[in-house]
C-alpha positions in Angstrom: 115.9 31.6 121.5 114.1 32.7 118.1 114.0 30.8 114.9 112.4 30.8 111.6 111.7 27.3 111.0 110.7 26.1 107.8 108.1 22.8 108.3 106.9 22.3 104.6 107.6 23.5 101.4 106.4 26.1 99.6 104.9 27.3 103.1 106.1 30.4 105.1 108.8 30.3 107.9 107.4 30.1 111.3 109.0 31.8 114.1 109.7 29.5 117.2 111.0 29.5 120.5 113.4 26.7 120.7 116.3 25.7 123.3 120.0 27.0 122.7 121.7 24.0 121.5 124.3 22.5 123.3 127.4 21.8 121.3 129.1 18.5 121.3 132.8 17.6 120.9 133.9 19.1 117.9 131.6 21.9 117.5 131.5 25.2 118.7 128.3 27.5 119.3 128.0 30.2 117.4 126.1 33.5 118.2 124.7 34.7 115.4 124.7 38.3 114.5 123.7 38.6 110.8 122.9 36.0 108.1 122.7 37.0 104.3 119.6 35.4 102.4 120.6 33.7 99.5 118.8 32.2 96.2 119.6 28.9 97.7 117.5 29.6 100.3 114.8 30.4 98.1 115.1 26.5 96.4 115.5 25.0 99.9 112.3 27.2 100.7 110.2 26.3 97.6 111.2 22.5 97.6 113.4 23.1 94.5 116.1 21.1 95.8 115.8 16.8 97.0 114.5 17.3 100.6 116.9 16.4 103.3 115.4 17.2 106.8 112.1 18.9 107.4 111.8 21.1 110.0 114.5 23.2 109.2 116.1 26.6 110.4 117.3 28.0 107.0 120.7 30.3 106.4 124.3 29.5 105.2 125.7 32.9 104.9 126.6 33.8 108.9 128.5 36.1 111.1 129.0 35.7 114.2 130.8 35.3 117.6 131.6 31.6 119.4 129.7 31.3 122.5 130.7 28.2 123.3 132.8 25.7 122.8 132.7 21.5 122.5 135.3 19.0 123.4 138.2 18.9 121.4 138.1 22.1 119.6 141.7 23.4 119.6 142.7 27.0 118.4 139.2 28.7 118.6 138.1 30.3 121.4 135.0 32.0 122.8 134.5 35.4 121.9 136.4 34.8 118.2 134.4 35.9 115.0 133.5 33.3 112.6 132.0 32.9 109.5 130.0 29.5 108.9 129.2 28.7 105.2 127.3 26.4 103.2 129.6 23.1 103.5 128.8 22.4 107.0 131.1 18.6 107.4 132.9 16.4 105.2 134.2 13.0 105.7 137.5 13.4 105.3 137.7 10.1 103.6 136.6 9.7 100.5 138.3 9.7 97.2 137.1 13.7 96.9 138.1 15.1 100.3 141.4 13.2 99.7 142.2 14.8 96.5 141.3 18.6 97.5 138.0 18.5 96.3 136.1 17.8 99.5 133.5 20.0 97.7 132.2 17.1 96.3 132.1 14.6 98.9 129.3 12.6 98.6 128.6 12.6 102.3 128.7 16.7 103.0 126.1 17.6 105.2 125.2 21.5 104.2 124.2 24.3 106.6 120.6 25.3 106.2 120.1 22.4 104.4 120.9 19.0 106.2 122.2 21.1 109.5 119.8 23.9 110.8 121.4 26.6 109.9 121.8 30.7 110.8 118.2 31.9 110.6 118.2 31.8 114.3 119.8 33.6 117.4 122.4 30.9 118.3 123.6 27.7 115.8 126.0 24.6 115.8 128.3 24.3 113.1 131.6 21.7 113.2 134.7 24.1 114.0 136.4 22.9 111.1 134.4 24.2 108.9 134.6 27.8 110.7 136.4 30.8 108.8 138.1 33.9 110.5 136.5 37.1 109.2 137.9 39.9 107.5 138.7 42.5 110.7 137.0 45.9 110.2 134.3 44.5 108.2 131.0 44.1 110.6 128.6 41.2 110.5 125.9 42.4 108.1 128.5 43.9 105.7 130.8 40.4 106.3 127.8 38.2 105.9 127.4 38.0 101.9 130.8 37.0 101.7 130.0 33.7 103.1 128.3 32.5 100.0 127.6 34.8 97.5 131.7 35.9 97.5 132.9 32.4 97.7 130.9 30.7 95.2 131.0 33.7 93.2 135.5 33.5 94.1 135.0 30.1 93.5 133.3 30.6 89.7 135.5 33.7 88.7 138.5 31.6 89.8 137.0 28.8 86.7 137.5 31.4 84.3 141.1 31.5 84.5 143.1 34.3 82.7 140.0 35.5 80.6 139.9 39.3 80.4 136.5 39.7 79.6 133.7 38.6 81.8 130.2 38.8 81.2 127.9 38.4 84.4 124.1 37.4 84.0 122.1 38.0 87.2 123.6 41.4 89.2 122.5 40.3 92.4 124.9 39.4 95.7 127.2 37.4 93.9 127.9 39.5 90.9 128.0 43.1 92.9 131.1 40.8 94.9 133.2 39.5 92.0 132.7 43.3 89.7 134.5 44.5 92.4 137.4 41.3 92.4 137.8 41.4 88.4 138.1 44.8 88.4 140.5 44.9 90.5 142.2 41.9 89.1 142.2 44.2 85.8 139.7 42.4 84.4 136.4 44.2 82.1 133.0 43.4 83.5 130.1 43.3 81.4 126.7 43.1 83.5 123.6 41.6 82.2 120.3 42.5 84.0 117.0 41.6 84.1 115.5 43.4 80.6 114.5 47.1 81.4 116.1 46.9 84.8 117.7 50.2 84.6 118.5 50.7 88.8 120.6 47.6 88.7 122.4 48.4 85.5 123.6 51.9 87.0 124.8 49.7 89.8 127.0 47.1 87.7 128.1 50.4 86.3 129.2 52.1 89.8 130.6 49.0 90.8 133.3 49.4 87.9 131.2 47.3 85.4 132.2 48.5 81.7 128.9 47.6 80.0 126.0 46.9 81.3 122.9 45.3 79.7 119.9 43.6 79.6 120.0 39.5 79.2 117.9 40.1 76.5 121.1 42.4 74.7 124.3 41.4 73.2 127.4 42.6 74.9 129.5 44.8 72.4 132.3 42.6 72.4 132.9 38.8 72.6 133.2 37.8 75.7 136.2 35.5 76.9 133.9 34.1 79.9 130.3 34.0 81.1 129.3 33.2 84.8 125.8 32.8 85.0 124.0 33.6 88.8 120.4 33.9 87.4 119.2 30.4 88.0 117.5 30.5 84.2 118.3 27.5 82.1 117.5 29.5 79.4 120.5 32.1 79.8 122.7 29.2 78.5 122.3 29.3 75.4 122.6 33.1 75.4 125.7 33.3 77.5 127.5 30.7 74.7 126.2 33.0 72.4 128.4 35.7 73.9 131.3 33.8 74.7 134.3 33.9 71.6 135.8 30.4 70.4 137.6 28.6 73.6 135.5 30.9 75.9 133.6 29.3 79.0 130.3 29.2 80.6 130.5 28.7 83.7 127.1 27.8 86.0 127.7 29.3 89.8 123.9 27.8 91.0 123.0 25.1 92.9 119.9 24.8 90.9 118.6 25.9 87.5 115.9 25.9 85.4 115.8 23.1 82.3 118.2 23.9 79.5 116.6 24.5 76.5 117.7 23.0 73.3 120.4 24.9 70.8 122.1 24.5 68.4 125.6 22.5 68.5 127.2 25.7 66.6 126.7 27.3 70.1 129.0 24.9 71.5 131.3 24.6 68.8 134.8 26.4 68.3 136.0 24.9 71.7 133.6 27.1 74.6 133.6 25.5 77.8 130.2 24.8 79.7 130.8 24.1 83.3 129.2 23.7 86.6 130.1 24.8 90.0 129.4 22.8 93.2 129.5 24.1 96.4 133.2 25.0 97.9 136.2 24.0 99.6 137.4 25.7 102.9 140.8 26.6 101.2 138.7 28.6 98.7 137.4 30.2 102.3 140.5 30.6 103.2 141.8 32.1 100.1 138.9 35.1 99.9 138.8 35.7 103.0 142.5 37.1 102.7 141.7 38.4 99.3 138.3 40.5 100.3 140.1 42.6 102.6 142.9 43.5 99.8 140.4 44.8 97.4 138.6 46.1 99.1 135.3 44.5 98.7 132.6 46.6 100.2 129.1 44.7 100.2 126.0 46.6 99.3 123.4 45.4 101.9 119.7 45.6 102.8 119.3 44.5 106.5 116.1 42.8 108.2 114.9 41.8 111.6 115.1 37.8 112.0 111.5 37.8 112.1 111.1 39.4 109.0 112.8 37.0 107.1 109.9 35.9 105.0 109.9 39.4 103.2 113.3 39.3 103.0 112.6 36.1 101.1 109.9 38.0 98.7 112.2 40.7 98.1 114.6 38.2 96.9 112.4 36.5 94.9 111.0 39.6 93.4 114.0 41.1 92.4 113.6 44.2 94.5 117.2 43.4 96.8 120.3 45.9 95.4 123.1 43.8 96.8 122.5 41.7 99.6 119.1 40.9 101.5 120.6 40.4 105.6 118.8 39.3 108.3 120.5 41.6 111.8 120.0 40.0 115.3 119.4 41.8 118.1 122.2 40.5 120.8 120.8 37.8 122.8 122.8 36.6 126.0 122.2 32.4 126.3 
């Protein structure tokens, strides 16, 4: 089968002929028809991130269809669509995965990460941590929902009740949750690169009230701020924009060094907040929620083999919605 196979930082994925894996008890095969490139990728790519396992198939956000089926795997079958996300296994054990926040275990292996991952024609992935897809939605449209919708769920759901929501960094995540909040009843306000015009008619067709430059001031206070862009710097702005007992909340894995601000900033009770990685009842949860919306995924699609341009698109800002890499079907 093909795979991109990422051998050193900072270096370009190689394609490779490799074996179809086998699955063990426990784990199901999965053939993969699309997987969503997200910014996490990128910091996996670029080495931003503590290195786990070098080489590495990349990919967290994938559709597909079990092929095949390990030991022990009750109530899945093959020929069943699945979704496989970023947490990949937990131990079940710990204090965390005993208190409903197995998001935090200090064990979780991730997928394209510290398991190879959907950048590839078939993967592994532990059946537990499978999730039913929405029906009627295909692969490359279902894809992004995998990460950039849950994190994103996951974030908008740490806002609580606030009405007003301010999103810095319209890219998969944020085109998602404009379309949840605003159908929650909830204002969006969308905050671009500076002079990014294209994306700010987007927020704007996407039912975004205002949308901006992270360089501009919304024209109201905000009541919450999720920040996507992974720019320290935004911080400071985003509390800036926030009203007394609003929240920032942080929906990256990784981000750029926080500048210093003042404490004033903080000051009249705003929130700051980090999000870390998800739980498979918030899978659960949006996976029954997208459907209702209805969230329709704005999506650019590539050939596996082209995923290193998918990754410069990313990077360069020039992806409206969701970069997706489409396989071709592939028989094992």
């Amino acid at each position: 089968m093909l795979a991109m196979v990422l051998d050193a930082p900072r270096s370009p994925l190689r394609p490779a002929s490799v074996p179809v894996p086998e699955p063990q008890a426990g784990v199901v095969r999965v053939r993969v028809q699309a997987c969503a490139v997200c910014r996490t990728d990128l910091h996996v790519v670029d080495g931003e991130l503590p290195r786990r396992r070098l080489p590495l198939v990349p990919g967290h956000e994938i559709a597909g269809v079990i092929d095949a089926v390990g030991e022990g795997v009750p109530d899945i079958a093959v020929g069943q669509r699945v979704g496989v996300p970023w947490l990949g296994w937990t131990c079940g054990a710990c204090d965390y995965c005993t208190t409903e926040r197995e998001n935090l275990c200090d064990r979780a292996r991730f997928t394209g990460y510290d398991l190879d991952g959907g950048y590839a024609q078939f993967m592994l992935a532990d059946a537990r941590f499978c999730l039913p897809l929405p029906d009627g939605m295909g692969p490359a449209h279902a894809a992004p929902l995998l990460c950039a919708g849950l994190i994103g769920y996951r974030s908008l759901r740490m806002t609580g009740d606030a009405r007003r929501l301010g999103f810095f960094g319209f890219g998969a995540a944020a085109h998602i949750l404009t379309q949840v909040a605003t159908w929650q009843g909830r204002e969006v306000y969308a905050f671009t690169r500076p002079g990014d015009e294209q994306g700010q008619r987007f927020a704007r067709s996407l039912g975004a009230v205002w949308a901006g430059g992270s360089d501009q001031q919304p024209p109201v206070a905000l009541d919450a701020a999720i920040l996507f862009a992974p720019a320290g710097e935004l911080v400071p702005v985003a509390l800036r924009a926030v009203a007394r007992g609003g929240t920032v909340i942080c929906g990256g894995i990784h981000m750029s060094d926080i500048p210093r601000f003042p404490y004033e900033l903080l000051w009249g009770e705003r929130s700051l907040r980090s999000v870390a990685n998800l739980t498979r009842a918030d899978g659960l949860e949006f996976m029954r929620l997208a459907p209702r919306v209805p969230v329709r995924t704005e999506v650019r699609t590539y050939r596996l083999e082209e995923a290193n341009r998918a990754l410069e698109d990313l990077r360069g800002g020039r992806v409206q919605g969701a970069a997706v890499l489409v396989m071709e079907p592939q028989s094992a």
